[in-house]
C-alpha positions in Angstrom: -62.1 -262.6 24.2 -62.8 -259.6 25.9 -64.1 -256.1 23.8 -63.2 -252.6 25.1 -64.4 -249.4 23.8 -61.4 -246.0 23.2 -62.4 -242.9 23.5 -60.8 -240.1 21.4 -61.3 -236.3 22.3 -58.9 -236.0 19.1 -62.4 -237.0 17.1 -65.3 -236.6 19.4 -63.9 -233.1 20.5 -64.3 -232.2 24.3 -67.7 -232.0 24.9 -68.5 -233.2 28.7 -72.1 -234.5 27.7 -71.0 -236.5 24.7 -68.0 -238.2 26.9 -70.5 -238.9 29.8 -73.2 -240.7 27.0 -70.8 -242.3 24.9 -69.2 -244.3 28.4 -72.6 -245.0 29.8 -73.8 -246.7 26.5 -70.8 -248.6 26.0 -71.3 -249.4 30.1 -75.1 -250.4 28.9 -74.0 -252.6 26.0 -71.9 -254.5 28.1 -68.2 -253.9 26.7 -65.2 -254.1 29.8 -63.5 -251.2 29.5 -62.9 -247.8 28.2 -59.3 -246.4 27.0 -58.5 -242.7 26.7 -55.0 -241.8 25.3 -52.5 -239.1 26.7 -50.8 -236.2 25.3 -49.4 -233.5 27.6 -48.2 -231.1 25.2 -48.1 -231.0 20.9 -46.5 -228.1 18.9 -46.4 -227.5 14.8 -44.4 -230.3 13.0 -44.8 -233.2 15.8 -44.6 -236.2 14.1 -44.8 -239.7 15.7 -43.7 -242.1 12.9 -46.9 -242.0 10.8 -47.7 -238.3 10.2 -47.9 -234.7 11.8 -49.9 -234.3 14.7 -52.2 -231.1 14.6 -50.8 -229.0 17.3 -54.6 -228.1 18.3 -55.8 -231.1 18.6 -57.4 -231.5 22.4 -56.0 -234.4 24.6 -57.8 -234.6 27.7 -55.3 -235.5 30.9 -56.1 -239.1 30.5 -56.8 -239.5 34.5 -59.0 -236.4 35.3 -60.7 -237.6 32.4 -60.9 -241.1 34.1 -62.3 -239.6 37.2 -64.9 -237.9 35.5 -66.2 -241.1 33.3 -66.4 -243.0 36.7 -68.1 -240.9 38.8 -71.1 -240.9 35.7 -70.6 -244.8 35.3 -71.1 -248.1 37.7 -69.4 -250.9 36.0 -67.0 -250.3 33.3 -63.2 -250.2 33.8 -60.8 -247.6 33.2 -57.9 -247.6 30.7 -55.1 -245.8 29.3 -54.2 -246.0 26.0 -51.0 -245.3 27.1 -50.2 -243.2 29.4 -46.8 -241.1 29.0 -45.2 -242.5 32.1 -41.9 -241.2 31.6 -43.3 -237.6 32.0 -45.3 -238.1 35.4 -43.4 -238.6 38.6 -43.9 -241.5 40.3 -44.9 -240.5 43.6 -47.2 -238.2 42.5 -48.8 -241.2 39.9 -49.2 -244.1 42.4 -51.2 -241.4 45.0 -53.7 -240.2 41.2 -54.2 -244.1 40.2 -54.8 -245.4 44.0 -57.2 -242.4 44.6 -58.8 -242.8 40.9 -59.1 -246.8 42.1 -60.8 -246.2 45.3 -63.2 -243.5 44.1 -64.6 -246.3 41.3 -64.5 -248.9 44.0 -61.6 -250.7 41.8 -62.2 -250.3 38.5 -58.8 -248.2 37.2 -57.4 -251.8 36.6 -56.8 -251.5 32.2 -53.9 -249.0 32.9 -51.3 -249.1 29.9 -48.3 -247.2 29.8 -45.4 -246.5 26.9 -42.1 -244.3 26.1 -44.3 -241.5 24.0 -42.5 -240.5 20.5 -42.2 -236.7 20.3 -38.8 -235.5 21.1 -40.8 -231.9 22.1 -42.8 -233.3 24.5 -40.1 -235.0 26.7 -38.0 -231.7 25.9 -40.3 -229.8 27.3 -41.0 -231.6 30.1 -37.1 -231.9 31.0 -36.7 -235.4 30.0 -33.6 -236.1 28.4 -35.8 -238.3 25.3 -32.7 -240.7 25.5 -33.3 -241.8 28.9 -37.6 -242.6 29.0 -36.7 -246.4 28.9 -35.4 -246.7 31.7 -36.8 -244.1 33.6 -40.1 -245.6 32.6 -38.6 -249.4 33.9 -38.1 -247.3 37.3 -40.9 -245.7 37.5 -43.0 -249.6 37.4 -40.8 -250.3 40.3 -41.6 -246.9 42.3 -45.2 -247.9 41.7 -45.1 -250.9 42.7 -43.1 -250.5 45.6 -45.0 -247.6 46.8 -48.7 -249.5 46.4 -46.9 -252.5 48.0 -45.2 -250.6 51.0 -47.0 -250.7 54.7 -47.0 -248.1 57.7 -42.9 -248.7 58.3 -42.3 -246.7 54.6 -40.2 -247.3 51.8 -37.0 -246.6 51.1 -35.3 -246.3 47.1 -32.7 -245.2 45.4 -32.5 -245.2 41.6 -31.1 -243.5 38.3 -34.0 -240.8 38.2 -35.7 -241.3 41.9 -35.2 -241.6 45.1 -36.9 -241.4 49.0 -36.8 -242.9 52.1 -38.8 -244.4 54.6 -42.1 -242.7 52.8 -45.4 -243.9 52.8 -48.3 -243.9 50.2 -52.3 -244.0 51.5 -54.7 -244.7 50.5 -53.7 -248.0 48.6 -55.9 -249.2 45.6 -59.6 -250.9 46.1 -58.9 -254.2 48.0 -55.2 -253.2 48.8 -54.0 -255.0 45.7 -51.8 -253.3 43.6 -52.6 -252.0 40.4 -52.0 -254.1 37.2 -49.8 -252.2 34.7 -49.9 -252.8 30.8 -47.1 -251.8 28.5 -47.9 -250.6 25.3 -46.0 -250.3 21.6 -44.6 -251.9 19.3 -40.8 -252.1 19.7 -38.8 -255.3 20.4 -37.9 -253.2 23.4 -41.8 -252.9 25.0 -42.3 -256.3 24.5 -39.5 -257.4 26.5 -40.4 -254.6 29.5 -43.7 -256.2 29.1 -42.7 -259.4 29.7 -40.2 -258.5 32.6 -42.3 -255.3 34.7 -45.9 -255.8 32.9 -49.3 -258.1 33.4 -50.1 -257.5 30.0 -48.8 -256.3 26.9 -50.9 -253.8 24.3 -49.4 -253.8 20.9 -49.4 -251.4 19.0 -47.8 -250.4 15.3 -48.9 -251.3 12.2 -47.2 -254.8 11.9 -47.9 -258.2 10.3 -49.8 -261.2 12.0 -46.3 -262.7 12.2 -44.5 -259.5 13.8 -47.2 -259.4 16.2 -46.8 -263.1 16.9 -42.8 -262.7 17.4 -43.1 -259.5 19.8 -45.7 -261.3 22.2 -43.3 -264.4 22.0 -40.8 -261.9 22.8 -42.6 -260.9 26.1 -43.5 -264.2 27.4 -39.5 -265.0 26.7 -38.9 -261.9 28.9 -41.2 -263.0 31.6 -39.8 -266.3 31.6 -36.0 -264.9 32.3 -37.4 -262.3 34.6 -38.7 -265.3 36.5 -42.5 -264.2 36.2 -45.6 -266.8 34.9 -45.4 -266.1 31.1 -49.4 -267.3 31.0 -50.7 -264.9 33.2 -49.6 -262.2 30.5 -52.7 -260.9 28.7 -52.6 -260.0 25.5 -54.7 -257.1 23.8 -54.9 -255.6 20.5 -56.6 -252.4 18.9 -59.7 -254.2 16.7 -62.1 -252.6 14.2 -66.3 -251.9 14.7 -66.8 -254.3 11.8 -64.6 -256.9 12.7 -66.4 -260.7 12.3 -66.6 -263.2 14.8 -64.8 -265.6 13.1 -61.5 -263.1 12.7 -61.8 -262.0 16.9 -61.3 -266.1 17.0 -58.7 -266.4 15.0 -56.9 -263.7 17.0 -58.0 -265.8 20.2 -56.0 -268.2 18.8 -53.1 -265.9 18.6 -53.8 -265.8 22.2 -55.3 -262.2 22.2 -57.4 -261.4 25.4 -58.3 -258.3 24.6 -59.6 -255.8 22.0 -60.0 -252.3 22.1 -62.2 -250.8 19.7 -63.2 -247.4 18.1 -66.2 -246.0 16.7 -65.9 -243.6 13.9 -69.5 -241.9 13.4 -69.4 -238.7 12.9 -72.3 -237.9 15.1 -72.9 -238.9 19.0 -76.3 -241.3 17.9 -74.0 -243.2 15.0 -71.2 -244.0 17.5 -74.1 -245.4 19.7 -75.9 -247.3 16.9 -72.2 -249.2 15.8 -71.5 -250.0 19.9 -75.1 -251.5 19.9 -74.4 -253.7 16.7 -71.1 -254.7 18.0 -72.3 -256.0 21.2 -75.4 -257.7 19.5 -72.9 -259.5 17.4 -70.8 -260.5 20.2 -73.5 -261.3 22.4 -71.8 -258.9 25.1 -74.0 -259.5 28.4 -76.5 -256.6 29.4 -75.0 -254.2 32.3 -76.6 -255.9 35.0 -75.6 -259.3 34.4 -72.4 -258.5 36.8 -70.0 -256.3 37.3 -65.9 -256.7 35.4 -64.0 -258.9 32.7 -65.6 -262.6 34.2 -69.2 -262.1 33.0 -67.9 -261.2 29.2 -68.5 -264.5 26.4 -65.9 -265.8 25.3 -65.4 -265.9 21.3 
């Protein structure tokens, strides 16, 4: 099992300083990652299926904010948790993530992505609401293509984009592509999981045995889209007092992942819950390596 840390500017506020020592302690106790979520744009009465959003609350862009964490951190990966893709061009996205990727020497690699669920944001962004499926399915494809693509260019021509002969530098650290995570909790992002993603992050408030039919889902997807279904990871939000014994019995759900919040109200309690966490999981120290293979298993 692996344990990463979210970050919400919707709680902690926007403070530069507390971002920069909350990402550095989590770096220091040893947890993987670090997910910040995405909102371009709220207004009064936005609602996404479990209450009203406060139109003032502050959503960093999820990728400057990225940038920033990195260059103030040495070892901890970069997630999304999820990034609106059907409101970001493509083009413009694979250039952000590869340059975010290179700058961190190859740590932007827990990037998630989903649909978003506010009619006014895609509105507002000239996105017919109806369409961010699939325009979200093409937009994988752009990525990948573009990350993929060598100094002869390449050429598409889809439902919502379309170039030719074009060419995207500076590719990712290593010149690997990036891996790309679909999150929610639809039937529907299961399957896109399954066929476009390398991992699937549920989301939703669902029972152990919804959660247990929509990854089934995904690995069914995989297998039809002619992809490994095993080498689909698995993660899940968790809690700061979650037990040992129930992160195993989500292991054996085949969970690879958790992503974890801490809820103190104040900078020092956030700290003092990450630092209990990691004693309890016996996360390694920092310097014990660097990314996802020096972390114990559970």
């Amino acid at each position: 099992m692996r344990f990463a840390v979210s970050y919400s500017t919707a709680f902690n506020g926007t403070d530069p300083d507390r971002l920069v020592d909350f990402a550095r302690h989590a770096e220091s106790c040893g947890f993987e990652g670090l997910y910040v979520q995405d909102h371009i744009a709220l207004y009064p009465g936005a609602d996404y299926g479990a209450g009203e959003l406060p139109p003032t609350l502050p959503y960093f862009d999820p990728l400057d904010c990225l940038s920033f964490v990195a260059a103030a951190t040495q070892r901890i990966l970069l997630g999304t948790g999820v990034l609106l893709l059907p409101y970001r061009h493509p083009v413009v996205l694979a250039k952000r993530l590869a340059t975010i990727d290179v700058l961190s020497r190859g740590r932007m690699r827990l990037l998630t992505v989903g649909l978003g669920s506010l009619p006014g944001e895609a509105k507002a962004l000239g996105v017919d609401y109806r369409t961010r499926g699939r325009r979200a399915d093409e937009a994988i494809d752009v990525l990948r293509l573009l990350w993929s693509g060598g100094a002869e260019g390449v050429s598409h021509r889809g439902e919502f984009f379309g170039f030719d002969d074009l060419c995207s530098y500076p590719k990712p650290h290593g010149g690997s592509e990036l891996p790309i995570h679909v999150g929610g909790s639809s039937a529907a992002a299961a399957r896109r999981a399954g066929r476009r993603g390398n991992g699937y992050f549920a989301g939703g408030m669902l029972t152990e045995a919804e959660r247990d039919r929509q990854f089934a889902l995904a690995r069914d997807a995989a297998v039809e889209a002619g992809r490994d279904p095993a080498a689909l990871e698995y993660t899940r939000w968790g809690s700061a007092d979650i037990s040992v014994d129930r992160a195993g019995q989500l292991g054996e759900h085949s969970v690879h992942r958790l992503v974890v919040g801490f809820a103190g109200a104040e900078p020092a309690q956030q700290h003092d819950q990450m630092s209990e966490f990691a004693e309890r999981f016996a996360l390694a120290p920092a310097g014990a390596g660097r990314g996802t293979d020096r972390l114990p298993a559970v």
